[in-house]
N, C-alpha and C positions, 0 to 999 in steps of 0.2 A: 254323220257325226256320231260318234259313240256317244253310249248312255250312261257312261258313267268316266269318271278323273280318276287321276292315279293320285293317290293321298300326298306325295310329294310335292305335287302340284299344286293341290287345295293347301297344303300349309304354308309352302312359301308367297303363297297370294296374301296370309294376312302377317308372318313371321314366326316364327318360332316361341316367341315371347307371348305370344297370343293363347298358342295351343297349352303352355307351361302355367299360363295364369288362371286359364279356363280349367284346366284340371285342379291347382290347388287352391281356386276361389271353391270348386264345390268339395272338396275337402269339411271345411268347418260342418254342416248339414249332414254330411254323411256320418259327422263321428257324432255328434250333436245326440241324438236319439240315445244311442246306447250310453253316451259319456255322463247325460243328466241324470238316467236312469243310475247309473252304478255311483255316481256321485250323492244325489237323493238317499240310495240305500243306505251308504257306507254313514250319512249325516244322522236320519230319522229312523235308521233300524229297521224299517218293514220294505217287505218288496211292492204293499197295496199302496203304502201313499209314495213310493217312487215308480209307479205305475200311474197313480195321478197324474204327477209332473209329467211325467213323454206323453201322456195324453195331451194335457195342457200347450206343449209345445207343437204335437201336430194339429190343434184342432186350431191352436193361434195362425200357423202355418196356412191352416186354408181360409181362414178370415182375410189374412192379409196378402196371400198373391194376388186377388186381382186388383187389389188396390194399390200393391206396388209395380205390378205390371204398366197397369192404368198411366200412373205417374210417371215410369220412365218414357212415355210415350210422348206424356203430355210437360214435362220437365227435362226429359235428356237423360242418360246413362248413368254421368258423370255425377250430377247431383243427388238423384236417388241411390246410386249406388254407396256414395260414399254418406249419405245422412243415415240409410239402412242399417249400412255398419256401422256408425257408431252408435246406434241406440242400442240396435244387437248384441255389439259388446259390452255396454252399458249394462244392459241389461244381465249379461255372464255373467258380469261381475258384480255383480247385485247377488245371482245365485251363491256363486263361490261363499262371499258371507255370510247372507242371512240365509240359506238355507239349514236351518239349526230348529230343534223341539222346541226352543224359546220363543222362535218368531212366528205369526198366527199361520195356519196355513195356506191361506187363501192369500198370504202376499209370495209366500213359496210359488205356489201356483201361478198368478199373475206373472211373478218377474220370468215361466216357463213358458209362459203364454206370450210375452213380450219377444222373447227371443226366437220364437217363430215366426211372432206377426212380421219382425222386422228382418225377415231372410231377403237379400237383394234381388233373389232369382235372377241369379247369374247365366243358369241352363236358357232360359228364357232370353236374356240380352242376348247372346251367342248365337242366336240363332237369325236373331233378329239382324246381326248384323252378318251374320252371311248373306242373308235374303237378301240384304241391302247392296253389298258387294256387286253381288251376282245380276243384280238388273240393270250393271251398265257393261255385262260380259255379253259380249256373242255364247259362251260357249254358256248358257244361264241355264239350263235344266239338267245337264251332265253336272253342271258344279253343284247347283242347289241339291242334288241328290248324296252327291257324293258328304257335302256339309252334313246334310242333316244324318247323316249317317254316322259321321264319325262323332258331332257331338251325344248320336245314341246310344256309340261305345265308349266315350269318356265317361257318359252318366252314370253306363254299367259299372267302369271302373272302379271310380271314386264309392258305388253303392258296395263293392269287395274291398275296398281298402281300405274304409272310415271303420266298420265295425271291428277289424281286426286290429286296428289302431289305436282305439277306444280301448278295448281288453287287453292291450298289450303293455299301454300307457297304466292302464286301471292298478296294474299287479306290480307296476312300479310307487305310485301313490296314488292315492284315490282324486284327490284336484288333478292331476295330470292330463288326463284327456281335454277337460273344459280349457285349461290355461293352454293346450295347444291348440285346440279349437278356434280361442281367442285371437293367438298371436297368425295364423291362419290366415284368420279374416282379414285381419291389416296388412297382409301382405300378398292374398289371393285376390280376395273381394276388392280393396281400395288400388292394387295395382291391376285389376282388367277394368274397374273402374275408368280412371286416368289415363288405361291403355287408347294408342292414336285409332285404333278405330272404332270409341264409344263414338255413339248415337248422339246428335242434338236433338232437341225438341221437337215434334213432327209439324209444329209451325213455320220451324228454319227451311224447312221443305225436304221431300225423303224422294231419291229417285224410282222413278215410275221405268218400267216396259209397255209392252207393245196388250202384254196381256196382263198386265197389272189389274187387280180389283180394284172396285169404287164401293163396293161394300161387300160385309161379310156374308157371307151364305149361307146362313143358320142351316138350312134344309140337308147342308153337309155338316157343317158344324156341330151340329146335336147329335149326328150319331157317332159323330168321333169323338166326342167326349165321351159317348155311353160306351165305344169300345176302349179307351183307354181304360177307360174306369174299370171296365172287365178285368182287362188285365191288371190293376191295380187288388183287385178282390182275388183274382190268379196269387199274387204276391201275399198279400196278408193273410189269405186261408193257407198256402201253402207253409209260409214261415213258423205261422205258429203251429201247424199241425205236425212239422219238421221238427220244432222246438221242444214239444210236446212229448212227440216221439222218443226222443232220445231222452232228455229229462228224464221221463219214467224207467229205461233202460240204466239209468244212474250214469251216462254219458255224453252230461249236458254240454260238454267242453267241444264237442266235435261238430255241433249240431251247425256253427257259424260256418266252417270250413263246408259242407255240406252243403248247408244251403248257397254259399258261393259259386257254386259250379253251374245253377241255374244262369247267377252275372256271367260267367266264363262264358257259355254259350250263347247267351244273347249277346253279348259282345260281340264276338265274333261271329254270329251269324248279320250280325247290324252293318258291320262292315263291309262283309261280303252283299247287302240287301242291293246294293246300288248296280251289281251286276247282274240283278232278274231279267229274264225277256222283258227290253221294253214294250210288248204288244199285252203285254198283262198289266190293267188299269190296277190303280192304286187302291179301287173301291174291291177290287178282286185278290188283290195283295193279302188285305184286311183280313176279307171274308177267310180264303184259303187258309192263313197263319192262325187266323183267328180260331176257326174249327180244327187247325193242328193242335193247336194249346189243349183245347177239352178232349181231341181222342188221346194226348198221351199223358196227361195229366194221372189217370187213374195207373198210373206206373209207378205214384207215392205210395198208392194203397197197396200194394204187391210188393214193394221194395221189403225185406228182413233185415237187413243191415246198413251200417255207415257204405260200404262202397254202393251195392245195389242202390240206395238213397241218392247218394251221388251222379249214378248216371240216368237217374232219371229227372233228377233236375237238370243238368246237363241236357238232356234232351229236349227237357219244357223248354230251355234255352232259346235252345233251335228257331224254336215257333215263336217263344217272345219277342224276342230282337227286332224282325221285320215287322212285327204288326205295330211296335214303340214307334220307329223311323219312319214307318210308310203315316201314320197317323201323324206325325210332326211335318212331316214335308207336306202332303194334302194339306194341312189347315196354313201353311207357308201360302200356298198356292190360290187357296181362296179370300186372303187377307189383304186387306187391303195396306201400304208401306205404311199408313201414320198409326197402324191397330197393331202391328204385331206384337208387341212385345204383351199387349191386355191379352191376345186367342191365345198364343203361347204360354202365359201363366193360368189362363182358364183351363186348359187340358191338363198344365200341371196340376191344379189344383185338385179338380175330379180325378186324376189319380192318386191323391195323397186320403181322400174322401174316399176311394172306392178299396185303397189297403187297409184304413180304420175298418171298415165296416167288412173285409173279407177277414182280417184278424177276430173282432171279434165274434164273429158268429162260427168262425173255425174253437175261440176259445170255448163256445156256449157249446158246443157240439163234442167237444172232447170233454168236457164237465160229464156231460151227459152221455156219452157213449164210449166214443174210443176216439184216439189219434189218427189212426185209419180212416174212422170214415170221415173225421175234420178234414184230411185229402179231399172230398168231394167237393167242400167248396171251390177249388182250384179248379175242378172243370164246372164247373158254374161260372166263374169269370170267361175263360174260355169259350162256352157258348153263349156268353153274353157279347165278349167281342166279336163273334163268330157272325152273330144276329143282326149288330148293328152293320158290320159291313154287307149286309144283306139289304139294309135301309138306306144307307146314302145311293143318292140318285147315281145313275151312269152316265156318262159322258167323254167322250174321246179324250185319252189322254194320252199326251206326248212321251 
């Protein structure tokens, strides 16, 4: 049996309507960041206390995936999905108003904080319910490869077409991103919601295989969140030292386009992951991609310009992709049906933890030195993914 499906395949197993809701549920999150940021400025005038606010919304964001993960596990899709979004947009539109000098800042804050606690983790459901698909197929580890692969390249997507969206919306009115953001959700998030193949309860019973888990396997699980997280510090040391970069150069307007090429390659290397030799384990996938990322990494430091920039993100690309996908399938793999949707937003989460904290220490580093050497944090994640796949145990994989 081949190790990997042909994408035509895997999308007609769940519809068309599936793949079209999963892209534009993760829409709203992806514009979300930059749209509160440029909305905050355009209200309060400073770039520091609209820098607060996207703090506020990622730090809420990791508060609450594994709480909302949890719940959909232990509540169903349908319900957490759709109560998510409306406090979410509740809460938008809370910003939209009071975000004004008049109102205290700490409710600014809050209602930014809200709107992250309450993200459905849709990437999360989606995968969850391939898993699910997949363990009453014969054909179940060519499919589940191929799944998690493609929602590693919608992730990528939606992460190049939210910020460009956000900026593009911005320069037409300043509310504009947020109210698309908004109407997004009610029609991304509450339609994969409602979609026929959300998730019941995991008490309604979730089907099992032959090798299904009975519990999770932390001893794998800990170093896949420590290598995702790599790559999340890969992501935030690099953006902002990218940001950085060009900013000073007075050509802050390219620096989105730029850093996109990084998504372009991991997209399409995520794609292509499902066709590795299947006799290379997933813990060696890791390792390998993983120490890709930190030897090309230092190719930000040596880049001079907007193109050379480009293809070296592009190339981080490469190496991202596979180690996102092969880290999302593995922890598919050791999860047990009634847990996934909680280890799924757990990994999300130490990624969205490990971009905070590669951003700012790329920002502390570019304060104090240069933009260049802020690059260095990117192969710091790198070798942190690199390590942990070096830590998860071995074991014959299919």
């Amino acid at each position: 049996m081949p190790h990997h499906l042909p994408y035509r395949v895997l999308l007609r197993s769940m519809g068309w309507s599936f793949a079209v809701l999963g892209f534009l549920g993760r829409l709203p999150i992806s514009v979300l960041p930059l749209a509160l940021l440029l909305h905050a400025h355009h209200r309060l005038g400073s770039f520091g206390l609209a820098g607060l606010a996207a703090a506020a919304l990622s730090l809420g964001g990791a508060a609450g995936a594994m709480l909302v993960g949890h719940l959909s596990d232990q509540w169903g899709h349908r319900v957490v999905g759709i109560a998510a979004t409306v406090v979410q947009t509740a809460a938008i539109g809370g910003f939209l108003l009071w975000c004004s000098p008049d109102v205290p800042l700490a409710v600014v804050l809050a209602l930014a904080a809200v709107i992250g606690f309450a993200n459905p983790q849709l990437g999360a459901m989606a995968r969850a319910r391939w898993s699910q698909l997949a363990a009453s197929r014969h054909d179940r580890v060519p499919f589940t490869a191929s799944a998690m692969a493609w929602e590693g390249a919608i992730d990528e997507v939606g992460f190049v077409v939210g910020p460009v969206l956000a900026t593009t919306l911005a320069a037409v009115a300043a509310p504009a991103p947020l109210l698309t953001a908004l109407v997004l959700a009610w029609i991304g998030q509450v339609g994969f919601a409602l979609h026929a193949s959300a998730l019941p309860p995991a008490h309604h019973g979730r089907h099992r295989h032959a090798e299904s888990a009975d519990r999770v396997d932390f001893r794998v699980l800990v170093p896949l969140a420590v290598a995702l997280g790599g790559v999340g510090v890969l992501f935030g040391g690099s953006q902002t030292s990218i940001a950085a970069f060009f900013t000073m150069r007075g050509e802050a307007a390219v620096a989105g386009a730029v850093y996109g090429a990084m998504a372009v390659g991991s997209a399409t290397m995520g794609l292509l992951s499902n066709r590795l030799p299947a006799r290379l384990s997933m813990a060696s996938r890791i390792t390998m991609f993983g120490f890709g990322c930190a030897v090309l990494s230092p190719l930000l430091i040596v880049a001079w310009d907007a193109p050379t920039m480009a293809v070296a993100c592009l190339l981080i690309g490469l190496a991202v992709g596979p180690t996102l996908v092969t880290g999302y399938a593995y922890a598919e793999r050791i999860s047990p049906p009634d847990r996934l949707s909680t280890v799924m937003t757990t990994l999300s989460t130490v990624g969205v933890i490990g971009v905070a904290a590669g951003a700012a220490l790329a920002g502390q580093v570019t304060d104090g030195h240069s933009a260049q050497d802020a690059a260095w944090i990117a192969t710091v994640g790198g070798l942190l993914a690199g390590l942990a796949g070096l830590a998860i145990p071995r074991r014959r994989t299919r």
